[in-house]
C-alpha positions, 0 to 999 in steps of 0.5 A, a space after each residue: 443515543 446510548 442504545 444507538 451507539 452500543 449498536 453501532 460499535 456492536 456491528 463494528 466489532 463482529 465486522 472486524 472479527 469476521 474480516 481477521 477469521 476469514 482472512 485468516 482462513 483465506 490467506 493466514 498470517 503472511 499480513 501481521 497488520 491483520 490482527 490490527 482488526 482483531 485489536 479494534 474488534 476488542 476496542 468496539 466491543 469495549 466500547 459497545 459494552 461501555 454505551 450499553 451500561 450507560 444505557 441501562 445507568 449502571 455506570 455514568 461518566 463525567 461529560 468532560 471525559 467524553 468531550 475528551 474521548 470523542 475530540 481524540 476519536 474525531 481528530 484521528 477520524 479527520 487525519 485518516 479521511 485526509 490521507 484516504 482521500 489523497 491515497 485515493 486519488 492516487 489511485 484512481 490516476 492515469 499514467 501520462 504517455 512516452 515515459 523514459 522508465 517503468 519502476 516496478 516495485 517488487 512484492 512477495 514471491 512464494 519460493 518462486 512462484 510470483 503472487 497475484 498482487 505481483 502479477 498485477 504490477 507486472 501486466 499493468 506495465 505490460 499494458 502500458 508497454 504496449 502503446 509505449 514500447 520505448 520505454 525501459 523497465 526497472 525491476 525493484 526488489 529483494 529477497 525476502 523470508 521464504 523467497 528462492 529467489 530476489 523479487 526484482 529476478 522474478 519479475 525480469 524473467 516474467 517480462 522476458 517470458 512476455 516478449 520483452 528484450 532483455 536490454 530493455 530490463 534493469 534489474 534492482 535486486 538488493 532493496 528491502 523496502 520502498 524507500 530503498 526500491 527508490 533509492 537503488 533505482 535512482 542510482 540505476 538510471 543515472 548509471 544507465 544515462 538517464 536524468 532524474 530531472 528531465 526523463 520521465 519517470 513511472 512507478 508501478 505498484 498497487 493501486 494502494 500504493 502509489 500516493 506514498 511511492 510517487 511522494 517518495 519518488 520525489 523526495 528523491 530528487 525525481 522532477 517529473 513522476 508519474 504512476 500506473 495502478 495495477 488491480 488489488 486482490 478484492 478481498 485484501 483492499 481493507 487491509 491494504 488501504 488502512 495499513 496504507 493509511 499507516 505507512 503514509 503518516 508514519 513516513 511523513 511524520 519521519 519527513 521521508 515524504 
């Protein structure tokens, strides 16, 4: 068992380095959470290194340490599979038709140009204009470090350049997260005659995202929620998935969802 699990955390650790050198390579530091997989590259090696002394008996361990170890891994195991399979699903949902409003939650613009993973949000709603052309967009985002302009500006003008009237935009551009996209949007479709109990109610973002933005959705007093999942740069899903994973215990540990 000793030799097996220096192999498997072995493959572990080089798994997670490869991921935080290529990414890095790829798309540097914009992500902190990426030297999440250098911390657990150190962890599995340690841990490799540790089964390997046991299997060679240069070191032995009491049995009630690794009931210990192994229960405290088994319990972190069960909590991220939970909330994996509920982000998940999320995902993997289809929006309802005839909705009264499209939060689109912003994401990182470069100067002023808009990201891939922002142009996702923007076409998957763009998408579901199509059969619903009734419906009205709220673009939700501030301005950021390194952004020229607010995230929710960049996302009006692309709709506009993409056939959509400008009366049908409303423009969020002071949030800084998404507790507050949700918050500062509410406030606007109460101001544009909407009712957060009866009009429905769509969020935009990555698919990633959705499960904690529709919990926040509702926890803002939003009765009839629906989401639309936009695509995930393929190379970032790990990351975005487990740092998702993250965001959605800490909310709800802090009754935010």
């Amino acid at each position: 068992m000793n030799l097996f699990l220096f192999i498997f955390y072995l493959i572990l650790s080089i798994s997670n380095i490869s991921y935080f050198i290529i990414y890095i390579l790829r798309l540097g530091t914009n992500n902190k959470f990426v030297y999440f997989f250098l911390i657990m590259s150190i962890v599995f090696l340690a841990f490799s290194i540790f089964h390997f002394l046991l299997f060679k008996n240069i070191i032995q361990t009491p049995k009630w340490l690794m009931v210990i170890v192994y229960g405290l891994i088994a319990v972190c195991l069960v909590i991220f599979t939970t909330v994996q399979s509920k982000i998940i699903v999320a995902a993997n949902s289809t929006p309802s038709k005839d909705a009264d409003y499209v939060v689109i939650l912003g994401a990182r613009v470069v100067g002023n140009r808009l990201t891939q993973n922002l142009k996702y949000r923007l076409n998957a709603s763009l998408d579901y204009y199509k059969d619903n052309p009734n419906v009205k967009f709220v673009v939700s985002g501030g301005r950021g470090p390194g952004e020229n302009i607010t995230e929710a500006d960049a996302m009006a003008g692309y709709l506009m350049e993409n056939g959509i009237d400008k009366n049908k935009i409303i423009i969020e551009n002071t949030s800084k997260n998404t507790e507050e996209n949700m918050r500062f949007s509410k406030e606007l479709i109460i101001r544009d005659g909407g009712d957060i109990k009866n009009n429905k109610v769509i969020v935009c973002s990555n698919s990633f995202h959705l499960y904690r933005s529709k919990r926040l959705m509702e926890k803002k007093g939003f009765k009839n929620v629906d989401v639309i999942g936009a695509k995930t740069k393929t190379f970032t899903i790990p990351l975005s998935y487990i740092r998702e994973s993250f965001s959605v215990v800490y909310y709800k540990t802090k009754g935010r969802i």
